[in-house]
TIZANU-208412 format. One line per 2 residues: number of its first residue (from 1); their letters; for each residue x, y, z of C-alpha. Coordinates in Angstrom, 1 decimal. Layout:
! residues N
NUM	A	X/Y/Z | ... $
This chain:
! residues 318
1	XX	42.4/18.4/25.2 | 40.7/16.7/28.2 $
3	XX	37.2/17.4/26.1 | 38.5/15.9/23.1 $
5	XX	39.8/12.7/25.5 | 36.2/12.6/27.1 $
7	XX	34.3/12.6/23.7 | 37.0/9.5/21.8 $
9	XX	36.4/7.8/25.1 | 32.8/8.0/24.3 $
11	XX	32.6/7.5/21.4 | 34.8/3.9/21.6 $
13	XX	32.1/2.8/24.2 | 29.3/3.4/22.1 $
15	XX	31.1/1.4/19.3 | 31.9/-1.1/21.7 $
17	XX	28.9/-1.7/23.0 | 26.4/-0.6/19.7 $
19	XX	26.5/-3.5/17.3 | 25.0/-2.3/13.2 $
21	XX	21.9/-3.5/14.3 | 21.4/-0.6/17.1 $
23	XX	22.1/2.1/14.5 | 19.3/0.7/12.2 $
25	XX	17.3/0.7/15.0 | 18.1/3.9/16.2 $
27	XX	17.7/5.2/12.6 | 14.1/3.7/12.8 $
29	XX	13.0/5.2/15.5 | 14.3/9.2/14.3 $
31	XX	12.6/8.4/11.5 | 9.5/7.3/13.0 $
33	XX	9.5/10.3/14.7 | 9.7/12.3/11.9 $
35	XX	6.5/11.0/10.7 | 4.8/11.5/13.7 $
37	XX	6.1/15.0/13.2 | 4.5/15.5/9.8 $
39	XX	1.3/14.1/10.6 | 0.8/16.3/13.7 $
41	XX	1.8/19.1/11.9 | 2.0/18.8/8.4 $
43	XX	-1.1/20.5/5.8 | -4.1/18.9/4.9 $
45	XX	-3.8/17.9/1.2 | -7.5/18.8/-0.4 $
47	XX	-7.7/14.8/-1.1 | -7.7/15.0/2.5 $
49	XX	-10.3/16.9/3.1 | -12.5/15.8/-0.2 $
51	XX	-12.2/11.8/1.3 | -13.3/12.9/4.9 $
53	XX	-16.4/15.0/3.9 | -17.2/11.7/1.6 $
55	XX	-17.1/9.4/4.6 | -19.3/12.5/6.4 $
57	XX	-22.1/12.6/3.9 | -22.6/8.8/3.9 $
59	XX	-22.6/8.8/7.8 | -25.6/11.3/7.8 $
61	XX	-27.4/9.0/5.3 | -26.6/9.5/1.3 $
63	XX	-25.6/7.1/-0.8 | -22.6/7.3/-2.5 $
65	XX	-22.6/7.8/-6.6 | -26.3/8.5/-6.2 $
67	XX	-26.6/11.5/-4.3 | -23.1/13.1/-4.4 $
69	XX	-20.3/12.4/-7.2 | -17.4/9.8/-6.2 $
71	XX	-14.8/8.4/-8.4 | -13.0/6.3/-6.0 $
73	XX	-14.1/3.0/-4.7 | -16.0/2.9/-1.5 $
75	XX	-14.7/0.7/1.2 | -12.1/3.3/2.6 $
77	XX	-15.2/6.1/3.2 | -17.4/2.8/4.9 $
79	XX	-14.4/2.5/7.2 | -14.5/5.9/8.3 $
81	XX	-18.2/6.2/9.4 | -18.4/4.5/12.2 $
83	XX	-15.2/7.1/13.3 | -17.4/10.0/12.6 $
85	XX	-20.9/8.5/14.4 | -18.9/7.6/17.5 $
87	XX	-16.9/10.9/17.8 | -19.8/13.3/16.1 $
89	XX	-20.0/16.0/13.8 | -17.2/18.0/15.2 $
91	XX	-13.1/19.4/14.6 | -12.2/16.2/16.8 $
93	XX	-13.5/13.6/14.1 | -11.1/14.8/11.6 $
95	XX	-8.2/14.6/14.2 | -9.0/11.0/15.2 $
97	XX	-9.6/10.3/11.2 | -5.8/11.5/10.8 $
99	XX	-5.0/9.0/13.8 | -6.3/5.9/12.0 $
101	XX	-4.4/6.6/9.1 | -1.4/7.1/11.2 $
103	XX	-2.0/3.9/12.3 | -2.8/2.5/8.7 $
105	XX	0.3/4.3/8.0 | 2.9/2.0/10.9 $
107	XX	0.9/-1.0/9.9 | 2.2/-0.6/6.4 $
109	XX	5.8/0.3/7.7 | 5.6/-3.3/10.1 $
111	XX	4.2/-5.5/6.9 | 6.5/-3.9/5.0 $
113	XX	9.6/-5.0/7.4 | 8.1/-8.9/8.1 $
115	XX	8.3/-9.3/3.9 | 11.8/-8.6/3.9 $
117	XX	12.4/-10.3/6.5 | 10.4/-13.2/5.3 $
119	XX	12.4/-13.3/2.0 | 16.0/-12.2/3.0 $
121	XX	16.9/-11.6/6.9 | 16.2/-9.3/9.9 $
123	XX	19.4/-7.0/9.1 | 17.8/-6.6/5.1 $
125	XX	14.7/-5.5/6.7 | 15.6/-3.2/9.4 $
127	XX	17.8/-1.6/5.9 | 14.9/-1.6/3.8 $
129	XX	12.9/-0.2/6.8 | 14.9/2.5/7.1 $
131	XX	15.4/3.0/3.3 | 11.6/3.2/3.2 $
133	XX	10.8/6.0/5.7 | 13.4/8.1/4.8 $
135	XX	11.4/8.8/1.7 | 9.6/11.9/1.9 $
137	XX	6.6/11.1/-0.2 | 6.2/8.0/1.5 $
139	XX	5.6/9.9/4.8 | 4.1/12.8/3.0 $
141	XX	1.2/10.6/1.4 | 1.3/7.6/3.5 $
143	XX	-0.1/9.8/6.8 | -2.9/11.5/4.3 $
145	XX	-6.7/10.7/4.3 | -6.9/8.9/1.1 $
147	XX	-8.4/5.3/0.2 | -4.8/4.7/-1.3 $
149	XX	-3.3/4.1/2.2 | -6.4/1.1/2.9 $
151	XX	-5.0/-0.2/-0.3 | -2.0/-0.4/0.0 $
153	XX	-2.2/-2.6/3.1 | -4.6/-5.0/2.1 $
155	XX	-2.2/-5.2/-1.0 | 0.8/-5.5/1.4 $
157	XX	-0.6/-8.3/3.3 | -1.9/-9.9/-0.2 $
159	XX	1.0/-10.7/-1.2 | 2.9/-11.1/2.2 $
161	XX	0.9/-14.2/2.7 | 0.9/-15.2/-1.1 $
163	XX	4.7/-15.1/-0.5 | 4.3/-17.0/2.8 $
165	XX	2.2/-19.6/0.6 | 5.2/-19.8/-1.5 $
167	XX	8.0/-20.5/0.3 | 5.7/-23.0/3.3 $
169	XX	6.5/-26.3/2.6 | 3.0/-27.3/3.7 $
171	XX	1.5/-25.4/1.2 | -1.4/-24.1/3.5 $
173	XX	-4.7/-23.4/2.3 | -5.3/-20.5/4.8 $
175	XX	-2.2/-18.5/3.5 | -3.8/-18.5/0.1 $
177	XX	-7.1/-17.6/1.1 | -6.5/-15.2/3.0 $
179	XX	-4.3/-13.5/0.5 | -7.4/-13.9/-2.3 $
181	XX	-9.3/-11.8/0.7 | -7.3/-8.9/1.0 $
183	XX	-6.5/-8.4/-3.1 | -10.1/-8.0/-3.1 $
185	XX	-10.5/-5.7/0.1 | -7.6/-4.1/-2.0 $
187	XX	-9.8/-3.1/-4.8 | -12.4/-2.4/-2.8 $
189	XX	-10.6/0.5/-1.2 | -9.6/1.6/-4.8 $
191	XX	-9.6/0.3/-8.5 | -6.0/1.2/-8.9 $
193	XX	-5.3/-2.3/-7.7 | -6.5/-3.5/-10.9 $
195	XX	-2.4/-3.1/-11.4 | -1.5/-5.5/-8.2 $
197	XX	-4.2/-7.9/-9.4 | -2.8/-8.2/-12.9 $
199	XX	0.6/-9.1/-11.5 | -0.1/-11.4/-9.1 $
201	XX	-2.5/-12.7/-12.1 | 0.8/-13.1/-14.0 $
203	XX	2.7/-14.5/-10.7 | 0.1/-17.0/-9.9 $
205	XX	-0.2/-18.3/-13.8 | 3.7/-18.5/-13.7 $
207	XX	3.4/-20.4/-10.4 | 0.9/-22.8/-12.2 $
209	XX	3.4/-22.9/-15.1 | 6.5/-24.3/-12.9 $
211	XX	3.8/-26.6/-10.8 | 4.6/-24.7/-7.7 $
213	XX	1.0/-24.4/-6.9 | -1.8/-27.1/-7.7 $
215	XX	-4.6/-26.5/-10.7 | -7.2/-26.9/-7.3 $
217	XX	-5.1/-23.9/-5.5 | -5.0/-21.6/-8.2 $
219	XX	-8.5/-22.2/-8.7 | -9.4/-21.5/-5.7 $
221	XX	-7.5/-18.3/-4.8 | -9.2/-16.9/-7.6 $
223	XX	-13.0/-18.0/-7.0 | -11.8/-16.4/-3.2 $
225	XX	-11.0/-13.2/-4.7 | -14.3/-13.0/-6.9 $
227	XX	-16.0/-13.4/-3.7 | -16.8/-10.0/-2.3 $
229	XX	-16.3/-8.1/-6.0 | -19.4/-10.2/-6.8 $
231	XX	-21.5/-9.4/-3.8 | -21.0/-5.5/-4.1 $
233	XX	-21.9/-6.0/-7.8 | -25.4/-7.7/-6.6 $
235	XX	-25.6/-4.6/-4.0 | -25.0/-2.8/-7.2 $
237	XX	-27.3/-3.6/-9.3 | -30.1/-4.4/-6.7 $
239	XX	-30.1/-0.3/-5.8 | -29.7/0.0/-9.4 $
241	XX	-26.5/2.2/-8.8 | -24.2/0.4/-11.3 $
243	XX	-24.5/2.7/-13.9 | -23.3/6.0/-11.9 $
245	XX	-20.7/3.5/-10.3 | -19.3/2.2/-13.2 $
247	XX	-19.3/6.5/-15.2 | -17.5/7.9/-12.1 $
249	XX	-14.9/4.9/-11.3 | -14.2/4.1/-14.6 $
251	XX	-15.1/6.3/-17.5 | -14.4/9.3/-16.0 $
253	XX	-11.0/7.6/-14.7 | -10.5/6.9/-18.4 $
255	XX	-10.9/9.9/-19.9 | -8.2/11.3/-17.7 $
257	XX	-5.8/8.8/-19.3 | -6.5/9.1/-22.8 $
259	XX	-3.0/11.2/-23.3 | -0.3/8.5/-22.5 $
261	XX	3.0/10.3/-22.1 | 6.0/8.8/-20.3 $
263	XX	7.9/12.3/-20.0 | 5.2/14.0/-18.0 $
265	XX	6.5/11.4/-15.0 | 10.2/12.0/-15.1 $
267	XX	9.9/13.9/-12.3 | 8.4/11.6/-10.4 $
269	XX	9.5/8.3/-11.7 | 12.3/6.6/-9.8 $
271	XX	14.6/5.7/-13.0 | 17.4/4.6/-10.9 $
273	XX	15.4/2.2/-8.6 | 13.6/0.5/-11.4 $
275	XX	16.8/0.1/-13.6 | 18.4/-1.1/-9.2 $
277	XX	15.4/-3.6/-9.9 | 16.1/-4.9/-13.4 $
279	XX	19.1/-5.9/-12.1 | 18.2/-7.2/-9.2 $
281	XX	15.7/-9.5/-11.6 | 18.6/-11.3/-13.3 $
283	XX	21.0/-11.8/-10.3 | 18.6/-13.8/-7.6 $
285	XX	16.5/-16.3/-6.8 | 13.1/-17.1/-8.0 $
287	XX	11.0/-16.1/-5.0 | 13.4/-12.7/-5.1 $
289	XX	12.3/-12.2/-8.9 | 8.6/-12.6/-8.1 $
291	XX	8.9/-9.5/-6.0 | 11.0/-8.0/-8.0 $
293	XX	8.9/-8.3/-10.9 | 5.8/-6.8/-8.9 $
295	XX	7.7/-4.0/-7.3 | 8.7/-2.9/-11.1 $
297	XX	5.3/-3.2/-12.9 | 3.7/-1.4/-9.6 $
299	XX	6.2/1.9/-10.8 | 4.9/1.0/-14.1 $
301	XX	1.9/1.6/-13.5 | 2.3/5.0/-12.5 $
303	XX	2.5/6.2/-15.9 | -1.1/4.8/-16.8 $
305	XX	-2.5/8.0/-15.8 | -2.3/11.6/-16.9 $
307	XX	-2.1/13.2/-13.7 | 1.2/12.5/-12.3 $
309	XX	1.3/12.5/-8.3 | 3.4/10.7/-5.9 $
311	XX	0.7/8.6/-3.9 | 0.9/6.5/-7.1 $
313	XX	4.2/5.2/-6.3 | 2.7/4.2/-2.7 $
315	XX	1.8/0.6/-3.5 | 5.0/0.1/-4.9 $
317	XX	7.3/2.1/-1.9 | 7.2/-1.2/0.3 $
């Protein structure tokens, strides 16, 4: 009896003196362990491995497209050399790989919570903070080696600062630059964004429509974007590498979507959450819908491609 008197006594102090906002904190931080967890420990996916020994061969010189085959943009690999030339040809350069995409991996998680925050309230985002990591595949593939966890970042903080741009009175210029910037880092890192860039193609005209941003401003959000595409083109073409660029990004990406089937993705598609988001679509507010609307064609866009696997959903997780 005296145990059972000791543990109620307990427990009404910690609910005296833990508000809701403690246990989604506390939540948080069991789930961040977690993560830690998986990425210590968990196996190396052969993506892993595949992007890592990419980034190793053009640190010791070759040329991506040209002297080994690539079907995945490039700016992920370029980020990793300079890991592998400082550390060295050694076990310990794969370790410290894994610990930059951890890091990719809680800079995702905290751009992820200042959205929601920015569009609803702290308690919303420490929810949807916790909603997110206690998705498995959102650990699972957002700890990996893979150029979709660079670009899903810079697609993160696109369209954080294009919602910031939004709802700022002042309508600053830097917010909209800056988000041009990162949509195009985004497709740098991989042409899957193609997807993001559509929608916020679709956002921005429907921003144009309602006069919520100027002719000037959509103009020059776009001429931002075109910026570095254009000047990796030129590099392109000047090493006269387009050609095995444009066959093992695009064609051979192609073929493997020829066969459209929605079926193949039940397993994998969300159903509930996007039919959570179609509602959500009809019941709020306009900035609300805008996300709304690019959360739902991101899970879309998952069944573009024939081979169904859960880092496409990774974009759209946050």
């Amino acid at each position: 009896m005296r145990s059972k008197e000791i543990l109620k006594r307990l427990g009404d102090w910690f609910r005296a003196k833990l508000s809701p906002l403690s246990y989604l904190h506390f939540l948080i931080g069991f789930l961040s362990c977690v993560a830690v967890y998986y990425a210590v420990l968990g196996r190396y996916d052969t993506d892993e491995i595949e992007g890592f020994h990419t980034a190793w061969k053009i640190s010791v010189g070759e040329k991506i497209y040209e002297d080994f085959f690539q079907h995945h943009h490039p700016l992920f690999y370029y980020v990793l050399v300079p890991i592998i030339k400082l550390v060295g040809e050694q076990l310990l350069a794969l370790y410290v790989t894994e610990a930059f995409a951890f890091m990719v991996f809680v800079a995702i998680t905290v751009i992820s919570f200042l959205l929601a925050r920015r569009i609803y309230d702290v308690k919303t985002a420490l929810l949807s903070t916790v909603l997110l990591l206690s998705s498995p595949f959102f650990i699972k593939k957002g700890t990996e080696i893979r150029p979709d966890i660079l670009q899903t970042l810079f697609g993160l903080l696109s369209f954080y600062m294009l919602t910031i741009y939004i709802m700022d009175v002042s309508k600053r210029k830097s917010y909209l630059t800056g988000s041009a910037v990162f949509l195009s880092l985004a497709f740098l890192s991989l042409q899957k964004s193609i997807f993001l860039i559509f929608l916020i193609g679709l956002v921005s005209l429907y921003l144009l429509w309602k006069r919520l941003i100027g002719k000037k401003d959509f103009l020059l959000y776009w001429s931002v974007f075109m910026v570095l595409p254009v000047v990796y083109l030129i590099y392109l073409l000047t090493l006269g590498e387009f050609g095995n660029y444009f066959d093992f990004n695009w064609l051979v990406n192609i073929k493997l979507m020829q066969r459209f089937s929605l079926f193949r993705y039940f397993p994998y598609a969300p159903v509930l959450f996007l039919l959570f988001l179609l509602g959500s679509f009809l019941n709020l507010g306009k900035i609300h819908r805008l996300v709304v609307f690019t959360g739902a064609g991101l899970l879309v866009s998952m069944f573009f491609s024939l081979l169904p696997s859960t880092h496409w959903i990774l974009l759209a997780a946050p």
